[in-house]
N, C-alpha and C positions, 0 to 999 in steps of 0.2 A: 406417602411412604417416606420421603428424602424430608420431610417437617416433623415425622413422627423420628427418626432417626438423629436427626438433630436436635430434638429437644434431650433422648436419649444421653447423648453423646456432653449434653451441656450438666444437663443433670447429675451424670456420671463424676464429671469434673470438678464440681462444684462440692458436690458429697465428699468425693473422696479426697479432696483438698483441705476438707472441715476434720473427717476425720482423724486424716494421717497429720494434723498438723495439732488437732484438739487432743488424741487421743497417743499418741506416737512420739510424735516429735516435743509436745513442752511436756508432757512427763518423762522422756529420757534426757533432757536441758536439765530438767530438777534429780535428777540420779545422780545426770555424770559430772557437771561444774561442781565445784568446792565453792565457789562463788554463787551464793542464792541469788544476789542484787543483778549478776551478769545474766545470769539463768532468766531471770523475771524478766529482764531489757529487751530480750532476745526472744522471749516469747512473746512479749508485749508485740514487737515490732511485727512478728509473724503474723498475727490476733488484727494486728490491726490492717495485714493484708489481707488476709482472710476477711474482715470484715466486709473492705471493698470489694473482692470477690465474691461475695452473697450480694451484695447491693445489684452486683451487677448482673450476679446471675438470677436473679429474681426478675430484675425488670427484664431484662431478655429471653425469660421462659413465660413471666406473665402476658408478654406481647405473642409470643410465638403459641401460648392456647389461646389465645383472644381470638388470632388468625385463621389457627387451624381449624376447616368446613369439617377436618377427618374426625374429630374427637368430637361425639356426641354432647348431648348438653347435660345430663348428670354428670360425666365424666370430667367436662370443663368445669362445672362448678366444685366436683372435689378436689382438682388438682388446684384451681384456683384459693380452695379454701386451706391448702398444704401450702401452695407459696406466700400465699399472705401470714400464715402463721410462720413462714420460715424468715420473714422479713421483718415481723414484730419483733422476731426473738431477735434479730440483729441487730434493728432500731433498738432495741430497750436494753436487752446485753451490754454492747457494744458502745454506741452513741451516747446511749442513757447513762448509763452506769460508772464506763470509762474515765469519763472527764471528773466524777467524784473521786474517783480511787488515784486517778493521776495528781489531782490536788493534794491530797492525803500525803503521797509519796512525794507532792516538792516540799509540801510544808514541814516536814521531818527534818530536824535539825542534826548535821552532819550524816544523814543516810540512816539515821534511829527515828524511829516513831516511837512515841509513847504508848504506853500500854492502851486507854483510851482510841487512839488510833489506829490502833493495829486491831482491836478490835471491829473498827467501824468497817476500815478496809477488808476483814476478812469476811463482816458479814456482806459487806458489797461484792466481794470475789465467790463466796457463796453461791449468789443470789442469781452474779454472771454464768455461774456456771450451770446454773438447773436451765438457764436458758439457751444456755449454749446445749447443754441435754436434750431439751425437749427439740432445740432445731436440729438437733442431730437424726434423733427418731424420724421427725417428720421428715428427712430426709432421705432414712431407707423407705419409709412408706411413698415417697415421691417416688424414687427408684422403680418401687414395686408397682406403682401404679400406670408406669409407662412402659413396661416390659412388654 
């Protein structure tokens, strides 16, 4: 009961820290700054706490059903197969993706990207984000499946 409550409680945290930060907080950074480049810095920075936040919330929930005798063995293997999906999206979102788009943005001479580059990054920001999507879903589906 106190395994099944803690994973609860991490899952919780972890979701709602993706959402209110994916979903909340950097689209009201891009409303309310006048400043797009500060907007983008300041989500960045978020994105990439958030990031470790998934890393860690994954391996701390993958260990904690690995553990738990209480949660049968279909159950384990879907919730298993909801954190491994939610960790790819973070590896490959985040990890993956980030370090192209940050390149992008130094290589930009005086803070302008060229049109070419602005395209590249936005299909990479795209791309971040269907993944950041999908570990959002599998997120409330995590939720649901530990309630």
């Amino acid at each position: 009961m106190v395994a099944a409550r803690v994973r609860m409680l991490l899952a919780t945290l972890w979701v709602g820290s993706m959402w209110t930060i994916g979903y909340i907080v950097a689209p009201t950074l891009f409303a309310t700054l006048a400043d797009r480049m500060l907007a983008g810095m300041i989500a960045g920075r978020l994105f990439r706490i958030e990031a470790w936040v998934s890393l860690v919330g994954a391996i701390a929930l993958i260990a904690l059903v690995y553990r738990d005798s209480g949660v049968d063995a279909k159950g384990r293997k879907h919730l298993l197969w909801i954190l491994f999906g939610m960790l790819t999206c973070t590896l490959a979102g985040y990890f993956g993706l980030q370090p192209f788009m940050e390149a992008l943005k130094a290589s930009a001479a005086g803070g302008m990207m060229d049109a070419e580059a602005r395209s590249r990054f936005g299909m990479l920001h795209g791309i971040a984000s269907v993944f950041y999507l999908i570990q959002s879903i599998l997120g409330g589906l995590l939720v649901w499946k530990l309630r």
